[in-house]
N, C-alpha and C positions, 0 to 999 in steps of 0.2 A: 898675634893680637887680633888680626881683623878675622880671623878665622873662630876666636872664643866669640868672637861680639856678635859675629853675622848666629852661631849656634846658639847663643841664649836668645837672639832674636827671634829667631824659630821657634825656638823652645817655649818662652812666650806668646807668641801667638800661638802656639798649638794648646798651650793651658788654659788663654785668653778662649779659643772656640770649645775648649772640653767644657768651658766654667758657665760657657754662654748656654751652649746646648741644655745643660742642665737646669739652669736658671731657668730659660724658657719651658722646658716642660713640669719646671715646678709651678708655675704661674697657670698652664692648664688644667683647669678646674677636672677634678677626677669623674668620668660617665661609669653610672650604674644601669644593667642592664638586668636582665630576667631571660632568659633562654629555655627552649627545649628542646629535645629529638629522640624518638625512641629508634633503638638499636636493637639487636638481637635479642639482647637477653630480656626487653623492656624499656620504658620511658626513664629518661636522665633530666633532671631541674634542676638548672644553675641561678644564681642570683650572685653575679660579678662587678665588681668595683674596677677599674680600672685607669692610666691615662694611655697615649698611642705607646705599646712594645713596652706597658710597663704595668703588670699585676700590682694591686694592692690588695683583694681580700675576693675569695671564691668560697661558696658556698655551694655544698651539691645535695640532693636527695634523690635515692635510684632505687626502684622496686624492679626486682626480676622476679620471674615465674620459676626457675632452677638453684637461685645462688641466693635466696630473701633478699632483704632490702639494706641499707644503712645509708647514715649522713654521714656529710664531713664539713669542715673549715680549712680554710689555708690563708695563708698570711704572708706577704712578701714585706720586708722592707730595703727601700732603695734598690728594688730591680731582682731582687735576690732572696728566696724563699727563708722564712724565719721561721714561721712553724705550720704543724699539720697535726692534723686531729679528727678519726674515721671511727665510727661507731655503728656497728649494726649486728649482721648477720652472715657470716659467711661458711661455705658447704668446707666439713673438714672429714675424709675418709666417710663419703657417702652422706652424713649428716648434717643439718646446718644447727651451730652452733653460735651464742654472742660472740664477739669480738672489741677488742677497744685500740685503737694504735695511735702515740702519740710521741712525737717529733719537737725537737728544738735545734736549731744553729744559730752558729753565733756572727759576729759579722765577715768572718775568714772562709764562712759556708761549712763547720766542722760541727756534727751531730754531737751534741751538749747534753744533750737527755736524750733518751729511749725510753717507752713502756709499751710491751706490746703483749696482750692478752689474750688467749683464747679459751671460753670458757672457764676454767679454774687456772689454765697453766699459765705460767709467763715465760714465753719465748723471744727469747735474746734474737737480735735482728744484727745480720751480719755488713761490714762495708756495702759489698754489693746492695743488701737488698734497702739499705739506707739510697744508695745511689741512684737503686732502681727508681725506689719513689719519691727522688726529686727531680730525675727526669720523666716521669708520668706526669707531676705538678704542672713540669714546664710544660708538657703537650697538650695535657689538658688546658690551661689559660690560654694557649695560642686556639685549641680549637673553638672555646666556649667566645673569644674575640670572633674569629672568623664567621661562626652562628648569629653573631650579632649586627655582622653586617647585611648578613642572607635573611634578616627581620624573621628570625625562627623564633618568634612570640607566641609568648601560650595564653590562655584564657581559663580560669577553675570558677566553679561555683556549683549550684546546684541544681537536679533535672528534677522537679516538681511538677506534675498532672500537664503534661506536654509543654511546659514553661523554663526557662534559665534563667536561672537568677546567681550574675556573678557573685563573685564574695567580697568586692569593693564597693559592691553598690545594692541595696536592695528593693532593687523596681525590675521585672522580669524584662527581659530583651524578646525584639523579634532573632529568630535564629535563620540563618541562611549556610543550608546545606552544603559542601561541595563532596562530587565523587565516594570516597572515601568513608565519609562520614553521615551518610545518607541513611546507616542506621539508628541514629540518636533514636534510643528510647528507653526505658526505666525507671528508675527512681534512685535516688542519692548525688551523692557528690560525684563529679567530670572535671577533667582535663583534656583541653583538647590546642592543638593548635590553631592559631586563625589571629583575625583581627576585630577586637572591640569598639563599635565608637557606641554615642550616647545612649542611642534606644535598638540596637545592629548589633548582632555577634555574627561574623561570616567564619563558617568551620571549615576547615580543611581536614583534619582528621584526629580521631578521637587516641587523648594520650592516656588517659588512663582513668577509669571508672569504676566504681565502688558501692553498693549497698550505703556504707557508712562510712564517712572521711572527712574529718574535719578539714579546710583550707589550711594548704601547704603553708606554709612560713620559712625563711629561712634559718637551719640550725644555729644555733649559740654555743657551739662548746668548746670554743677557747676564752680564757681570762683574759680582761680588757690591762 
């Protein structure tokens, strides 16, 4: 008898601190953040919702120079990826062709829907490459966190007659060069990293530049 009592004791308090933990990180208000970093293939822009070691909603848009561009959304609930949804362009047998790939599980983590599209065909996605891409999901949210502590912020607007003018505000900035970025010149829309305050943009290096570009936004293409 004393041996059941002392075990639901435990037992209870071990439910009492799962229930507390929980509780408490529900009560932390969720930080959205804006990221960027360009990598090999080109510059990557995240726009992440999250609370500590716990995704709720990732947003990406990635232009390369070899592989085109596309967006995507991802979606967690309670800790645990719910759905994904990537749209763009990707190289298939030397070409780059559209693409559409879209995800659902359920709360056991068991893929509920598939559609995955290239150009006209529709290819069936196997366990693995289900598995694959919710363990990139995961990599991804932990990196685009880690980015966000390293203040990898970006800054887009536009380079008008030696002038910037973000696309949050329209009154030009002074611009303060660094290294990297010491060739700001042209015309159209920038991305670059650095940091903004009121009447100051200090660049660090230029993420990506365009004749014509409207200000990034983050994708919408999952249903609310």
């Amino acid at each position: 008898m004393v041996r059941i009592t002392l075990s639901l004791v435990v037992a209870f308090l071990l439910t009492g601190c799962a229930a507390s933990d929980m509780a408490e990180n529900a009560v932390i208000p969720p930080n959205t953040v804006t990221v960027a970093q360009v990598v090999a293939d080109g510059p990557h822009f995240y726009w992440y919702t999250f609370r500590p070691n716990q995704p709720i909603t990732l947003s990406e848009r990635v232009f390369t120079l070899n592989q085109g561009q596309y967006q995507a959304n991802y979606r967690w609930r309670s800790g645990k990826l719910f759905e994904l949804y990537q749209q763009g362009q990707q190289r298939v047998d030397g070409s780059l062709v559209p693409f559409q790939l879209q995800l659902r599980f359920d709360s056991d983590g068991f893929a509920v829907y598939q559609r995955y599209q290239q150009g006209l065909n529709i290819v069936p996605l196997t366990n693995v490459d289900i598995d694959k891409l919710r363990r990139q999901a995961k990599v991804l949210a932990a990196k685009v966190e880690q980015l966000s502590y390293h203040q990898q912020s970006w800054v887009q607007g536009h380079w008008q007659q030696q002038r910037f003018i973000p696309c949050q505000q329209q009154q030009a900035v002074e611009v303060i060069a660094q290294s990297n970025a010491e060739k700001l010149s042209g015309q159209g829309y920038m991305a670059v990293s650095g940091q903004l305050s009121e009447q100051q943009l200090k660049v660090d290096d230029i993420l990506l530049q365009r004749p014509q570009q409207q200000c990034l936004v983050a994708p919408n293409l999952l249903k609310k």
